[in-house]
C-alpha positions as CSV (number, residue, x, y, z in Angstrom):
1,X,123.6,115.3,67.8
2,X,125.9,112.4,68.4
3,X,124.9,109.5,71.6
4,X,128.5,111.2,72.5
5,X,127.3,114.6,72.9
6,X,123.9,113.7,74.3
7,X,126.1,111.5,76.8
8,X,128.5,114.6,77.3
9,X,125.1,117.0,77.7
10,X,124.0,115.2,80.4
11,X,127.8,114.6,82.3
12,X,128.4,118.5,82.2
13,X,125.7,119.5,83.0
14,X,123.4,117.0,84.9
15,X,124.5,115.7,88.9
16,X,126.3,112.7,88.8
17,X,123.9,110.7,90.8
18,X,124.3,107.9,88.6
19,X,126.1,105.7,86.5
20,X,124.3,105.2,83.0
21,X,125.6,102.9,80.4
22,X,126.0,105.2,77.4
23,X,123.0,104.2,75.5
24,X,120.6,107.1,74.5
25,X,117.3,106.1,73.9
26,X,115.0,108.5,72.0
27,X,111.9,106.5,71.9
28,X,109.7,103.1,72.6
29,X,107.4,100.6,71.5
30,X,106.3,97.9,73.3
31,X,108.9,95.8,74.6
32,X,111.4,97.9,72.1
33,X,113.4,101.2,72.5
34,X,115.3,102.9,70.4
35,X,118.6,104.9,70.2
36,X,119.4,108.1,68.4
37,X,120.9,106.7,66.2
38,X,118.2,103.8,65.3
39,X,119.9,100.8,66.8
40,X,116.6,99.0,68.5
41,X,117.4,97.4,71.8
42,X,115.1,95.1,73.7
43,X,114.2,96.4,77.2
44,X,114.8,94.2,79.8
45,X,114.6,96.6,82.6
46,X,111.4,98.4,82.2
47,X,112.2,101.3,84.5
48,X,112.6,98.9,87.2
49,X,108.6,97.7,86.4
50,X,107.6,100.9,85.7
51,X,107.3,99.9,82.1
52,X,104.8,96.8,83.2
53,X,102.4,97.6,80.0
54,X,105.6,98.3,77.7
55,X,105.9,101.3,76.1
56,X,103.8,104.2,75.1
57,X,101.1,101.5,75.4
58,X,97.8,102.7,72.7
59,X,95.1,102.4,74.8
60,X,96.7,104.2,77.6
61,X,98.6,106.7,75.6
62,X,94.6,107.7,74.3
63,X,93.5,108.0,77.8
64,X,96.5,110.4,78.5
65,X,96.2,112.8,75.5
66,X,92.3,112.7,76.2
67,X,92.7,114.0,79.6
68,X,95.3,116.3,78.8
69,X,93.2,118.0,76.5
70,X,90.2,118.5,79.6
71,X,92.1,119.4,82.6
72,X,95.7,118.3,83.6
73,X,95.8,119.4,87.5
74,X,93.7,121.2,90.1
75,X,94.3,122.4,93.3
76,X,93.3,119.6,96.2
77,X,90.9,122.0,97.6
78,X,88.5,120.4,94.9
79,X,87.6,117.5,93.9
80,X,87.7,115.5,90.1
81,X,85.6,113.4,88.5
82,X,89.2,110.7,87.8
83,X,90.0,110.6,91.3
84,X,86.9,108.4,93.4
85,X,86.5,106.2,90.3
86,X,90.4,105.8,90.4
87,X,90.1,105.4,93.7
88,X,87.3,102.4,93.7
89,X,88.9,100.8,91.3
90,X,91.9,100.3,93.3
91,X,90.2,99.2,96.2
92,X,87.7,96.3,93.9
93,X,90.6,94.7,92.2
94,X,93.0,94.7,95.2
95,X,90.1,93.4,98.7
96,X,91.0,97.1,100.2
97,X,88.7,99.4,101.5
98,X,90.4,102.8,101.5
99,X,93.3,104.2,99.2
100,X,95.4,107.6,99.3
101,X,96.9,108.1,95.8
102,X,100.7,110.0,95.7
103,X,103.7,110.5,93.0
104,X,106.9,108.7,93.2
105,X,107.1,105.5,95.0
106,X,109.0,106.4,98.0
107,X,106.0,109.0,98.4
108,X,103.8,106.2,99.3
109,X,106.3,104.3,101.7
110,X,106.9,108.0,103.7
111,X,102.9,108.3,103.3
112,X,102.6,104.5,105.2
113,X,105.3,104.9,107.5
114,X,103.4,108.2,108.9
115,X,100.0,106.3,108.6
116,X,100.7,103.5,110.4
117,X,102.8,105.1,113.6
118,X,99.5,107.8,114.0
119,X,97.4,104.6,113.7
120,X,99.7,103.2,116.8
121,X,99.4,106.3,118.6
122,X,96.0,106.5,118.1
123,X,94.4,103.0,118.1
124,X,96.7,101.1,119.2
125,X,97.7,103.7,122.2
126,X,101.3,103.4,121.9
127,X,102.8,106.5,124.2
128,X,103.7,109.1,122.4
129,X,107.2,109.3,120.4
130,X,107.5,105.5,121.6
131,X,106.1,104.0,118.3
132,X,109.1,101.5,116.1
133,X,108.2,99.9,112.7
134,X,110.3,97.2,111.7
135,X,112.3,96.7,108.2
136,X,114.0,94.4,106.4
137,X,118.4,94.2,106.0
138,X,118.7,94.7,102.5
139,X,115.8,96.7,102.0
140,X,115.4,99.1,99.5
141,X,112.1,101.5,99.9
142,X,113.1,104.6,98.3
143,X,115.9,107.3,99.2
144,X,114.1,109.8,101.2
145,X,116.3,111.1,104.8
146,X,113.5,108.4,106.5
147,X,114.1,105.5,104.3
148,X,117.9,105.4,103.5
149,X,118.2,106.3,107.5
150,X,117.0,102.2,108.3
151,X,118.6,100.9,104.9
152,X,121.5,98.2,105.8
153,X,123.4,99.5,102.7
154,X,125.8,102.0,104.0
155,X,126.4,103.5,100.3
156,X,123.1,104.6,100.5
157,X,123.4,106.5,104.5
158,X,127.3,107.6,104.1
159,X,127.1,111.3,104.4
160,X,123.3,112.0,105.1
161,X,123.2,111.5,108.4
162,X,121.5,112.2,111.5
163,X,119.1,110.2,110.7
164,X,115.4,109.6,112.5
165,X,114.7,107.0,115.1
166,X,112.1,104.6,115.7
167,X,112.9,101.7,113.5
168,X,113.9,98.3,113.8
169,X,116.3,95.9,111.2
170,X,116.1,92.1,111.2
171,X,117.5,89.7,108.9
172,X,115.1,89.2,106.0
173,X,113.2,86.0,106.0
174,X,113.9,85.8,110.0
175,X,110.4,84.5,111.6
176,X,112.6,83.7,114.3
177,X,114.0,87.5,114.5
178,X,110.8,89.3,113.8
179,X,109.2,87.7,116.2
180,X,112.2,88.4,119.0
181,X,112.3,92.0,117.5
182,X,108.3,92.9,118.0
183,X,107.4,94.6,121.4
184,X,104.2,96.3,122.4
185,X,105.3,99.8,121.0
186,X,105.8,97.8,117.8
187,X,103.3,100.0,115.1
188,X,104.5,98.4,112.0
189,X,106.4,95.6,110.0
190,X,107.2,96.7,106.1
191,X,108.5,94.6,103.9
192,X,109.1,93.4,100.5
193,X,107.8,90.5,98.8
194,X,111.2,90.1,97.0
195,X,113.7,92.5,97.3
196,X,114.4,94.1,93.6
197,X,117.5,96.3,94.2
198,X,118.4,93.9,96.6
199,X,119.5,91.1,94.0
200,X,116.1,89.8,93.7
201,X,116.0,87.8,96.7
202,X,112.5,85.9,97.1
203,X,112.3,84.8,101.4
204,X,112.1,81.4,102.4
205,X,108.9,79.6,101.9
206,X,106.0,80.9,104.4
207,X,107.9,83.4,105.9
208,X,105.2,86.0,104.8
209,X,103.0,83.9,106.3
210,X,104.6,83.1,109.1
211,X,105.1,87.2,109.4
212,X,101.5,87.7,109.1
213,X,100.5,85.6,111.9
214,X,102.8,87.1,113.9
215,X,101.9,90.9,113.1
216,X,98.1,89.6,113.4
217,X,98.7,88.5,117.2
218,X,100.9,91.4,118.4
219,X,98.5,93.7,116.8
220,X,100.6,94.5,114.3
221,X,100.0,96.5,111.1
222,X,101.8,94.4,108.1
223,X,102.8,97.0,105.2
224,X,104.0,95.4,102.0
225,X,106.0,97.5,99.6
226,X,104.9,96.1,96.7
227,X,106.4,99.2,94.4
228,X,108.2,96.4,92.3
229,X,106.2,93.9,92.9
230,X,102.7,94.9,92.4
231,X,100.2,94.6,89.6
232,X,101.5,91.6,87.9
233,X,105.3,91.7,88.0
234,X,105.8,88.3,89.8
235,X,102.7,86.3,87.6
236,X,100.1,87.5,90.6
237,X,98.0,90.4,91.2
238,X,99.7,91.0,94.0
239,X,102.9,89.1,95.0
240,X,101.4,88.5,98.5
241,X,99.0,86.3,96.7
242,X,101.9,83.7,96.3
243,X,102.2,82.9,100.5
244,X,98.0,83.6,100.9
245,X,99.0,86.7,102.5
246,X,96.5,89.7,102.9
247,X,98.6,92.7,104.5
248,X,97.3,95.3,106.1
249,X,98.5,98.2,103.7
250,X,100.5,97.5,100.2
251,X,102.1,100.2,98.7
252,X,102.0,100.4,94.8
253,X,103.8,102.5,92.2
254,X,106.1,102.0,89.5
255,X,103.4,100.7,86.9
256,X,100.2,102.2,88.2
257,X,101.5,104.9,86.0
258,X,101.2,102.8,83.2
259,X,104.7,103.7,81.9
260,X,103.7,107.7,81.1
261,X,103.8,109.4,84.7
262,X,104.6,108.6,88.5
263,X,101.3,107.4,90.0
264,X,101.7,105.8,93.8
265,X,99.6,104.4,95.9
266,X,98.7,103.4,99.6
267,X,96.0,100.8,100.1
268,X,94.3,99.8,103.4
269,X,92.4,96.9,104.4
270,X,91.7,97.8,107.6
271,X,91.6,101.3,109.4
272,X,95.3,102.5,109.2
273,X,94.8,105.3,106.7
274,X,90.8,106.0,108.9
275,X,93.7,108.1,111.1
276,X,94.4,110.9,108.9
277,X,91.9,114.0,108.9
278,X,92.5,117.2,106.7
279,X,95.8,118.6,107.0
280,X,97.2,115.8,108.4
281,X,99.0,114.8,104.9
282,X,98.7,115.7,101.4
283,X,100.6,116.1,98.1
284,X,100.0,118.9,95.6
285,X,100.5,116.2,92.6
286,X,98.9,113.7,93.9
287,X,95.6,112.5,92.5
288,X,95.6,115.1,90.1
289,X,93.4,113.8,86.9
290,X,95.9,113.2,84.3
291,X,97.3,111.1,86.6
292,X,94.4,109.3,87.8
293,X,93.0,108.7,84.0
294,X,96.5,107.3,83.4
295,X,96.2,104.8,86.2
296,X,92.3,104.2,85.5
297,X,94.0,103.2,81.9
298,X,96.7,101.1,83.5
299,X,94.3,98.4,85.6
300,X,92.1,98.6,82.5
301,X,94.5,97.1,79.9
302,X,96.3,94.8,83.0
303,X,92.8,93.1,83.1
304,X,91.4,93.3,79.8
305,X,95.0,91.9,78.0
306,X,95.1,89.3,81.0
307,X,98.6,90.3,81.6
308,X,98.9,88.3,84.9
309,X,98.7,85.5,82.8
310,X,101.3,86.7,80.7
311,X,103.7,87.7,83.0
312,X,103.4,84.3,84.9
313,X,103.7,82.0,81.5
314,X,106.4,83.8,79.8
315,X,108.0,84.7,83.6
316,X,108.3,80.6,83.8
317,X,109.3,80.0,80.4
318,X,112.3,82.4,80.4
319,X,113.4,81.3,84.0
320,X,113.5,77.3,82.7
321,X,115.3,78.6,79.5
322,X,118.1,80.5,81.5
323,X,118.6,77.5,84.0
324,X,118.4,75.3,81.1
325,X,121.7,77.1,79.3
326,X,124.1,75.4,81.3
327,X,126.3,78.1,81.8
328,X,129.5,77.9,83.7
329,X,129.2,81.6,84.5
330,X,125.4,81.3,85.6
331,X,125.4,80.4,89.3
332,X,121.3,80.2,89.5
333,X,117.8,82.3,88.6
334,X,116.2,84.2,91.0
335,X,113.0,85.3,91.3
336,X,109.4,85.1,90.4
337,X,107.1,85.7,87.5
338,X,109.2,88.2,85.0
339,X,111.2,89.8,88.1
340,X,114.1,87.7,87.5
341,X,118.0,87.9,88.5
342,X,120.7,85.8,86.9
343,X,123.3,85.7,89.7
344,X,126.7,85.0,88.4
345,X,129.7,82.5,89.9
346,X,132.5,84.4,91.4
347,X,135.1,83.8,89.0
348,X,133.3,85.1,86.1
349,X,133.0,88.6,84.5
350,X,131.0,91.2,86.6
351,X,127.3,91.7,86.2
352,X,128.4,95.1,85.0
353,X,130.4,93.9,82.2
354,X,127.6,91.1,81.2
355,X,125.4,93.6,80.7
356,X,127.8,95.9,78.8
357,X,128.1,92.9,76.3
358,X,123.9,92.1,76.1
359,X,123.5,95.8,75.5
360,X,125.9,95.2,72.9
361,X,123.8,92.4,71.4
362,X,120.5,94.7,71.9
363,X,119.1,93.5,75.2
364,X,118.9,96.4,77.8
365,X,119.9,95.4,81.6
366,X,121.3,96.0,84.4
367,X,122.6,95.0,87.6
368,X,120.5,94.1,91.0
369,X,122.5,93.9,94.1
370,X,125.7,92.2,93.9
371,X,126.7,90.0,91.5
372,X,123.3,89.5,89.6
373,X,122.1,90.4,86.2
374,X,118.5,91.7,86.5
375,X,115.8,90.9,83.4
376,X,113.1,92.8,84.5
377,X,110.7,92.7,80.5
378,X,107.5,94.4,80.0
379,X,105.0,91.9,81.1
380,X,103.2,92.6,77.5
381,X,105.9,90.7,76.1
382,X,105.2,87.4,73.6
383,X,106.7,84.3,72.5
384,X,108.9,85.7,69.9
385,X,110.2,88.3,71.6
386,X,111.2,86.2,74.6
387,X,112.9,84.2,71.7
388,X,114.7,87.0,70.6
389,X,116.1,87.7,74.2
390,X,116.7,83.6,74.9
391,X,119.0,83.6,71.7
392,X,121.2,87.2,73.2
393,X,121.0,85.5,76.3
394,X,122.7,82.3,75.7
395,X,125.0,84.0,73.1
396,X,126.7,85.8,75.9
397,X,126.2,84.1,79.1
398,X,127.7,80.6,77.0
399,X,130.4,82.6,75.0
């Protein structure tokens, strides 16, 4: 078949939920994909860092088909022998001391939000149906009734409403706001480190510090959604480890599946997932033990290949290469680590169109918020292949 009639497939057929540039990919290596018809692209979206250790990585592919061939899932009412080691091993490499493992992403966040306003009920003796949790304007935390209900993007609520109550919006990077905005039924603050869909905007210096102290002294829980963020992304661990920051909870996805299968995460320093007994929340997927081998896999190979490293040398290296082009188009680079954004001037073509033109030189991308081009690599990837990108890069953004 024809990209066309894949393309035409998938229009008929599929819902129109989104807006794909006609590229058809029918497999991946590393930093690399290709088409059906053999033209090889360079990813530079990553399933929005889902893609972390580029894909079909070997060593985690292995621990995949190994699993696969013992047992795939099992009902919760037992236990596996993937899930505690999974489970420690998430807790050691991140300071936390308890973790609940989910699918998707937005999973997680629903799985926190409900965590933290029993924790204010509970320990924090909020009165009942009282509890708020404060977000971010410009947010973006999933797509769930719950979670596009406080976004500040009205695409994203027009024609879902009624939505549910007890949340707060303030400016991002607001102290000043937070701080006016938190009262003593106040259960929760969550947040982004930088906001990916957003347009890649990284908060003024200290404000997650600044947040911090302030959730610390109100008796605040502080819940990072580090979906994007997390497990290397912005050249830390963590990207609360760039403001000093220990949160409360942090919420991981995206690459704790290691680029093969949704794995998400909650993680708790402190007692806020110590409120949940059986029944009170589950998921029929989650922690099943293909899943959990796949993410034991993934933390393996982000240690052992030091990609932190990685993603914090090359992150640096494209960043001063894309400032350096001095493009009239190229208005500034956002971001941190490889979880960049190229915002463009005004007057010049669309992001859309700048990345219709890169795929057409072989670099995948796509759009972040308004007006910004997002280059979101594998963090696996080395000097030549940021090369490669550099040259597509300047050939179209100084054409």
């Amino acid at each position: 078949m024809t990209q066309e009639e894949y393309a035409r497939l998938e229009t008929t057929y599929g819902t129109n939920n989104y807006k794909p540039f006609d590229v058809v990919i029918a497999r991946g290596k590393g930093v690399w994909v290709w088409d059906t018809d053999g033209n090889r692209y360079l990813d530079c979206v990553s399933a929005y860092g889902a893609v972390n250790h580029g894909h079909c990585h070997p060593k985690i592919h292995k621990a995949f088909v190994e699993q696969a061939d013992k047992v795939s899932i099992v009902s919760r009412a037992f236990r596996t022998d993937q899930a505690g080691p999974l489970y420690k091993e998430l807790c050691d490499l991140t300071g936390s001391r308890r973790a609940i493992l989910m699918n998707s992403g937005v999973e997680a966040v629903e799985t926190a939000l409900k965590a933290v306003r029993k924790w204010g009920y509970q320990k924090k003796k909020i009165p009942e149906g009282k509890a708020e949790i404060i977000v971010c304007s410009g947010n973006f935390h999933g797509r769930t009734i719950a979670v596009i209900g406080f976004s500040s993007v009205e695409k994203y609520r027009q024609g879902f409403g009624p939505f549910p109550g007890g949340f707060k919006v303030v400016p991002y990077g607001d102290v000043k706001a937070l701080k006016e905005a938190i009262t003593p039924a106040t259960a929760g603050f969550l947040v982004e480190p930088i906001q990916g869909e957003g347009g890649m905007n990284v908060p003024p210096d200290g404000f997650l510090r600044e947040a911090a102290k302030l959730c610390a002294a109100s008796n605040v829980c502080l819940l990072l959604d580090e979906i994007q963020t997390g497990l290397g992304r912005t050249g830390k661990l963590l990207a609360e480890e760039h403001d000093a920051v220990k949160a409360d909870a942090v919420i991981l996805g995206k690459s704790l599946g290691g680029g093969f299968l949704p794995v998400s995460a909650v993680l708790a320093r402190g007692e806020i997932l110590d409120v949940f007994g059986p029944g009170d929340h589950g998921s029929t997927f989650g922690a099943n033990p293909l899943a959990c081998a796949v993410g034991r896999a993934a933390l393996k190979v982000l240690v052992e290949e030091e990609l932190v490293a990685n993603a914090a040398r090359m992150g640096a290296h494209l960043k001063k290469e894309i400032e350096g082009l001095s493009s009239p188009i190229v208005k500034r680079v956002k971001g941190r680590g490889m979880m960049l954004g190229i915002e463009i001037v005004p007057d010049a073509p669309s992001a859309e169109e700048l990345c219709t033109r890169l795929i057409r030189e072989g670099l995948l991308c796509n759009t972040a918020g308004s007006g910004i081009v997002r280059l979101t690599p594998p963090i696996v990837m080395d000097d030549e292949e940021a090369g490669w990108a550099l040259e597509r890069i300047q050939k179209v953004f100084k054409a």
